[in-house]
N, C-alpha and C positions, 0 to 999 in steps of 0.2 A: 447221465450228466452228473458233474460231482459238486456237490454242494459245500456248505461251512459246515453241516452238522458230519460232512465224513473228515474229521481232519481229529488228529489228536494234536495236542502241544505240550509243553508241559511247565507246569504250576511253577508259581515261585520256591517251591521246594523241591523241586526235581522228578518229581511225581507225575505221571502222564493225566491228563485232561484232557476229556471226549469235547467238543464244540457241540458235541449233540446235547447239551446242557443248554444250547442258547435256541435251538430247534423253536420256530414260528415268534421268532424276536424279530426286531429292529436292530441291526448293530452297525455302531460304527467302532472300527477297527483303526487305531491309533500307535504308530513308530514312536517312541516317547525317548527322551532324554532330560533329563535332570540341569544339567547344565550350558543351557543352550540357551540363543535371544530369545527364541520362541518358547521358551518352558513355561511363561505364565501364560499360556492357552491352557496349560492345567485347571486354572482358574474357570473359565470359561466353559471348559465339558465340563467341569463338574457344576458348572450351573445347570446344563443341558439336559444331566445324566439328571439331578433333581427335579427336573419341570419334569420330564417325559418316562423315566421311570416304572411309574407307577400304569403308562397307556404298555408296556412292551418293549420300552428302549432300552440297550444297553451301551455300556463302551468296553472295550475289552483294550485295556494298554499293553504293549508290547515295547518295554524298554530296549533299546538298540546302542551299541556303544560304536558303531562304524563310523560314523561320521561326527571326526577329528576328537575322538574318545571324549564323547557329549555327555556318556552316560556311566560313566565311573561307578565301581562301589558295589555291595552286595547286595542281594533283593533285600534284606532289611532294612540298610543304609537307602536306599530308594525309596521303601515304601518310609522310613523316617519321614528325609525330606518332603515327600510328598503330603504327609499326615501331617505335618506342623506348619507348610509352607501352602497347601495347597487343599486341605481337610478333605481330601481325596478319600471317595468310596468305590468306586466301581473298580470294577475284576483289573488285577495285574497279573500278569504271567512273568515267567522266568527270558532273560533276556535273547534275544536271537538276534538272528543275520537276516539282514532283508535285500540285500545282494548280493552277486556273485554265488560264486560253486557252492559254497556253503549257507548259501539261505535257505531260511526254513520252507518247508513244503507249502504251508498256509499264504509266505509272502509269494513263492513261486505262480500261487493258482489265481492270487490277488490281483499279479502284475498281468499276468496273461489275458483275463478273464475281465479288465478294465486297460487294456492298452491307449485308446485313442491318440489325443496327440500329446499324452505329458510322456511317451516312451515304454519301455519297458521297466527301465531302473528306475529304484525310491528317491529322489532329487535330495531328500534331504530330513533331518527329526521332524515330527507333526507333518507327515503325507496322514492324508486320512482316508478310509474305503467305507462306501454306505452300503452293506448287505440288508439287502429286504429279508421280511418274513418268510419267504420260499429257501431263503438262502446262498441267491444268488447275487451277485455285485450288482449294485445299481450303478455305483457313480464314485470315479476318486476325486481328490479334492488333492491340489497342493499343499506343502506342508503353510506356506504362508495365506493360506485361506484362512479367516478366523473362524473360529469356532461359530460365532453365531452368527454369519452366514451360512449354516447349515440348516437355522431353523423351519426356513420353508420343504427344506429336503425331506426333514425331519416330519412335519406336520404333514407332509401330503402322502406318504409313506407308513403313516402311524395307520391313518382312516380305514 
């Protein structure tokens, strides 16, 4: 059975990155764009990523510029905005495709392994995926879910 911890991605530097770094975490998995209505959910996980943090939580953002080039600009310029606009801490990665021919492996195993009824394809920036501690999908979330409707997810998932 394949988990998060078998997936490599790679870093805002171009650098490959094991997910076995997040092995017996809580993660939620985040499509992010810069420029989009929903960009101040940034806001919001990073209140999230602060409360729970410290029990096992992560959030791993994956900037995505597919939908209607939401996410312009170089992982600096991103992490910029994100640092002056959004005092963003938790892990970014280098930006990917989350679908079509060309999406990354991680989004491939995402979409498959939480199908139910949002489809196969990412609807849109802030889809979000709740991997448990085993490392398997628990649950995706719309990108217009707010962030802190998560936190029940979150807390029963922690325990």
């Amino acid at each position: 059975m394949v988990k998060l911890s078998d997936f490599i991605v790679k870093g805002q530097d171009g650098n490959d990155v094991s997910l076995e770094a997040f092995k017996g975490k809580l993660v939620l998995i985040v499509n992010t764009a810069t420029g989009c209505g929903l960009t101040p959910q940034y806001q919001v996980l990073q209140n999230l990523y602060d409360t729970y943090k410290d029990q096992g939580f992560v959030i791993l953002d994956f900037p995505c510029n597919q939908f209607m080039n939401q996410a312009p600009g170089t992982a600096d310029e991103i992490n910029q905005f994100c640092s002056i606009n959004y005092q963003t801490t938790f892990p970014r990665f280098a930006k990917i495709k989350v679908n079509g021919k060309a999406a990354d492996p991680l989004y491939q195993w995402l979409k498959e392994e939480a199908k139910g009824p949002l489809g196969k394809a990412i609807e849109w920036n802030f889809a979000k995926f709740l991997v448990g501690r085993d490392g398997t999908v628990i649950k995706r979330f719309t990108a217009k879910t707010e962030p802190e409707n998560l936190r029940s997810d979150i807390e029963s998932h922690l325990k």
